[in-house]
C-alpha positions in Angstrom: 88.4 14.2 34.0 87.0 11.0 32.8 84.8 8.5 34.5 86.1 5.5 36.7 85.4 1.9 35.9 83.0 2.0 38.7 81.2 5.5 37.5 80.9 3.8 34.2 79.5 0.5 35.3 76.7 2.6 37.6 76.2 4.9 35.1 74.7 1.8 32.9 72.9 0.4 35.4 71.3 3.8 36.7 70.7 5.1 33.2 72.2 8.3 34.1 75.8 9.6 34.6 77.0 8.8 37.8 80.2 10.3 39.6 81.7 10.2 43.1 80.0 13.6 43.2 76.2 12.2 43.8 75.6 10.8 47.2 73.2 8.0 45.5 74.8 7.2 41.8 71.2 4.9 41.2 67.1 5.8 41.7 65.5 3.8 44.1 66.0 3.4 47.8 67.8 4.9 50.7 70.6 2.9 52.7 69.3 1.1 55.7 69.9 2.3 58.8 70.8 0.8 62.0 70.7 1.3 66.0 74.1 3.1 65.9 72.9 5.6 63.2 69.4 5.7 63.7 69.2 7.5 66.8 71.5 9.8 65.5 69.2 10.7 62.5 66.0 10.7 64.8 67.5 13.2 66.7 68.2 15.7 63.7 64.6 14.9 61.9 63.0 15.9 65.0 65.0 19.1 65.8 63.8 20.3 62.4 60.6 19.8 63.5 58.9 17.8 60.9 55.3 16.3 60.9 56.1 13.3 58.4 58.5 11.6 56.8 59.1 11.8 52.7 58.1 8.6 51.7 57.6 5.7 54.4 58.5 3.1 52.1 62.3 4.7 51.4 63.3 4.1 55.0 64.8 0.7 56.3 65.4 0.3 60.4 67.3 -3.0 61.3 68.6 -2.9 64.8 71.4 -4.8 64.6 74.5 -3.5 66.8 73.2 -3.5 70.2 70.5 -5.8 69.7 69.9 -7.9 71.6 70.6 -5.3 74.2 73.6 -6.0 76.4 72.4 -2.3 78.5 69.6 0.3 79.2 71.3 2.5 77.0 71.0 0.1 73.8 67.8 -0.8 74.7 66.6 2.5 74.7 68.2 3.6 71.0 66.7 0.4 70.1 63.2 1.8 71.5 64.0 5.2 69.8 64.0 3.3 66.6 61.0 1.3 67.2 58.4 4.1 68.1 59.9 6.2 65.7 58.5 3.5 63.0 55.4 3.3 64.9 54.7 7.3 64.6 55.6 7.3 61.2 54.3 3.9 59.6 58.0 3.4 58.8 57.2 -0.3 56.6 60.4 -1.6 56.6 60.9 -1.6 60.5 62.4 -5.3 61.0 62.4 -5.9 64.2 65.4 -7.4 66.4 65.9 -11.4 65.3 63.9 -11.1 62.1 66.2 -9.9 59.5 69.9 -10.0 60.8 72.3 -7.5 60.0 71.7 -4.5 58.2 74.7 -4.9 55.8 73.2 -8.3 54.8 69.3 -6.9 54.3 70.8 -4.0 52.2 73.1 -6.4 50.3 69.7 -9.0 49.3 67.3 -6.8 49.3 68.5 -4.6 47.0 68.9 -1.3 49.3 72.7 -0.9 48.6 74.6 0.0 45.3 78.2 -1.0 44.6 80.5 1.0 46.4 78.1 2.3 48.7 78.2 0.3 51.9 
């Protein structure tokens, strides 16, 4: 089966083939994540039981959803986020009011690839 306008395009971009079969079609960064799916992920990290993450600098936190908190249950996946970016030296931690939404950090700063958020 050929490639899609849109495999083609990334493909160029990437410098490698890209198809809806790879989870990331360029090199570079990780999508950000935010205090809905953050928690989530904590979670799983920590049942595996790992010491560290891969590489500090590959990880974006933007608490955006239920931030400002509207309950103690937002606040506290909020805080999740937060000290897990404290244990880990997470770099790109942007903490509530500094950024703004994580669609528009990934968008600007260059964390998101066409057709992936």
């Amino acid at each position: 089966m050929g490639m899609t306008l849109t495999e083609k395009i990334l493909s160029r971009h990437a410098g490698r083939s890209a198809s809806r079969r790879r989870a990331d079609p360029g090199e570079g960064r990780s999508r950000p994540r935010n205090d809905v799916t953050s928690p989530i992920a904590i979670q799983a990290f920590r049942s595996l039981g790992a010491g560290a993450v891969f590489d500090r600098e590959r990880i974006a936190l933007v608490p955006d959803h239920f931030a400002p908190n509207k309950d103690i249950k937002s606040a506290e996946q909020v805080k999740m986020m937060r000290g897990f970016a404290k244990e880990f030296g997470i770099v790109n931690y942007f903490e509530v009011g500094v950024w703004g939404s994580s669609t528009s950090f990934s968008r600007t700063r260059g964390w998101s690839f066409p057709a992936t958020s």
